[in-house]
C-alpha positions, 0 to 999 in steps of 0.5 A: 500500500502507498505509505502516503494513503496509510497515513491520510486514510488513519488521519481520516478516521481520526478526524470523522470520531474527533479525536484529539487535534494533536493526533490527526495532525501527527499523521498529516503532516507524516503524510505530507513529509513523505509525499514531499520525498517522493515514493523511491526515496521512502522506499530507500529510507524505510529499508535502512530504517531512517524514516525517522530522520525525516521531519515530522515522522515519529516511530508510529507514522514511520511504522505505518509506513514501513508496514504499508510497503511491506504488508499492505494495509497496516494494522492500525488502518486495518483496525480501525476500518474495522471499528468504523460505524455510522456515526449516527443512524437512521439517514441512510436514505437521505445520504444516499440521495446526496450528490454533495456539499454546499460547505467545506473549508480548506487550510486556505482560511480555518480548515486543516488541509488544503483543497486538494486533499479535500475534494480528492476525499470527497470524490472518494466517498462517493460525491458527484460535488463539493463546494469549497466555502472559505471564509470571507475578509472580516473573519480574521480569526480565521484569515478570511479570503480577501477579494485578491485572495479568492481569485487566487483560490478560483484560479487553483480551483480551476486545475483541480477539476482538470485534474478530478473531473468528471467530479466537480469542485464548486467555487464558493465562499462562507460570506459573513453576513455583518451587522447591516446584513450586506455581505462581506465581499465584492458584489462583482466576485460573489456572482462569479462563484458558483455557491454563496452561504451566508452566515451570521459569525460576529454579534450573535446576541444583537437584539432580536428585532436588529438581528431579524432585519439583519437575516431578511437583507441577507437571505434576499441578496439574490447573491445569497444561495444557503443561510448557514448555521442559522442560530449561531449557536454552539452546544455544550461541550469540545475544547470551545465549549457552549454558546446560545443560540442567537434570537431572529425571527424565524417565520419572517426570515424563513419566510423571505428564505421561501420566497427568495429561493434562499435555502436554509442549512441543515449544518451536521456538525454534532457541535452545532446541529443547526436550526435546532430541532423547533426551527427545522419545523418551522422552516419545512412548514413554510416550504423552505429548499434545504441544504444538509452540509457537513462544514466539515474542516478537514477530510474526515469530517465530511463524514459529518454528514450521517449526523445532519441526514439522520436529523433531516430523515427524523423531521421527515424532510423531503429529498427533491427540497434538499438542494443537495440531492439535484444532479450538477445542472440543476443545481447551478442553474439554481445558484446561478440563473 
């Protein structure tokens, strides 16, 4: 087995059950180190035992890939493969009627590995697209791409998918929707991408009636395609702990989604299950398009998926109303008309 795939694979797994940042990186950046030297060079070094005179290869990553070359798949791999589950059941239908997701963030902002490796998992699990949604210029905590920036990023985009086709990698971004509710980046380069989730990131304890004329300007930008994350709110518990939900609206601003065309996010991050679960009523009664996304930040967390499909297949969401689900055309001649 490719010593590289060992490690990104293990790294993987790592990531879908949240283990601790510190492991998942151990073996990314062995990953790295070892495609950096290139395959003849691992092979020369793993047979005279000096994998770990390499920087960024300790004993148990130089293991893995001295195990890789010479038995295949590694015992670490193998197990856990073997100990890998659903991370939440009960949405099998509705993450096999997935063609994609509209969120996804790469090292380019606050991700952990750059977008390559994001949409070359993707692909591998079985999406026909990805959308790559970095964050826009205000949220410099977690460098926002600045306009000069996001043309760069497009132009990388651009190559991927010569590389990945007939899989497509969608250009997009995370806009920060701010206080006044315009969005924070160029009108002019938020038309050229193909996806653009609005999502509210900084005062999340304005008042409710300021917050919902905030949502209302947003979600009926006719650049805005999905609301991510619609409250905001970050449950208990994890190294960033908790945080209450912010407080809108909800019948007005799903309302305008409705009517806009706006699609509200069904976000599967397990930290945020975003719009909780009176809110997802309230937008599916109304009749609002939803999209299930995985905001995953690394590789493995587009497994995230299984939580947000078995919550959508919980409130009995229907599939043609999840934007996901529509073949490429489709959705672009949604999101760009």
């Amino acid at each position: 087995m490719d010593p590289v795939a060992a490690l990104e694979q293990i790294a993987f797994y790592l990531e879908r059950t949240q283990e601790p940042t510190y492991r998942v990186r151990a073996y990314r950046k062995a990953a790295w180190a070892l495609a950096a030297l290139g395959p003849d060079e691992v092979r020369r070094r793993a047979a005279a035992g000096t994998l770990t005179g390499v920087a960024d290869v300790g004993p148990k990553t130089a293991q893995v890939a001295v195990e890789a070359l010479d038995a295949g798949v590694p015992a670490y791999l193998e197990r856990l493969r073997t100990d890998a589950a659903p991370l939440a059941t009960g949405g099998e239908k509705v993450r096999s009627a997935l063609r994609g997701d509209l969120h996804t963030h790469s090292d380019w902002t606050d991700g952990g590995s750059p977008p390559h490796e994001m949409a070359a998992t993707a692909k591998a699990l079985g999406h026909q697209y990805t959308a790559l949604t970095d964050h826009s210029p205000r949220l410099t905590v977690a460098r926002g791409l600045s306009a000069d920036r996001l043309r760069e990023q497009l132009a990388l985009v651009g190559e991927l998918n010569e590389r990945l086709a007939p899989f497509r990698l969608l250009t997009g971004i995370e806009v920060d929707i701010l206080d006044d509710g315009s969005l924070d980046q160029d009108e002019d380069l938020l038309d050229e991408l193909d996806v653009v989730v609005a999502s509210v990131h900084s005062k999340l304890k304005m008042d409710p009636a300021a917050m919902t004329r905030r949502m209302l300007a947003a979600v009926r930008n006719p650049r805005t395609d999905v609301l991510g994350h619609c409250t905001g709110r970050r449950l208990g518990g994890g190294s960033r702990g908790g945080r209450d939900q912010s407080r809108f609206d909800a019948e007005r601003v799903f309302a305008a989604c409705a009517e806009a065309g706006t699609a509200v996010e069904v976000n599967s991050r397990p930290e945020r299950a975003d719009p909780p679960d009176d809110l997802l009523d309230v937008a599916l009664e109304i009749g609002c398009l939803i999209s299930i996304d995985s905001d995953a930040h690394a590789p493995g967390q587009l497994d995230f998926l299984d939580y947000g499909c078995a919550r959508a297949a919980a409130h009995e969401v229907p599939l043609e109303r999840v934007v996901n689900t529509w073949p490429l055309t489709d959705l672009l001649a949604w999101t760009r008309p």
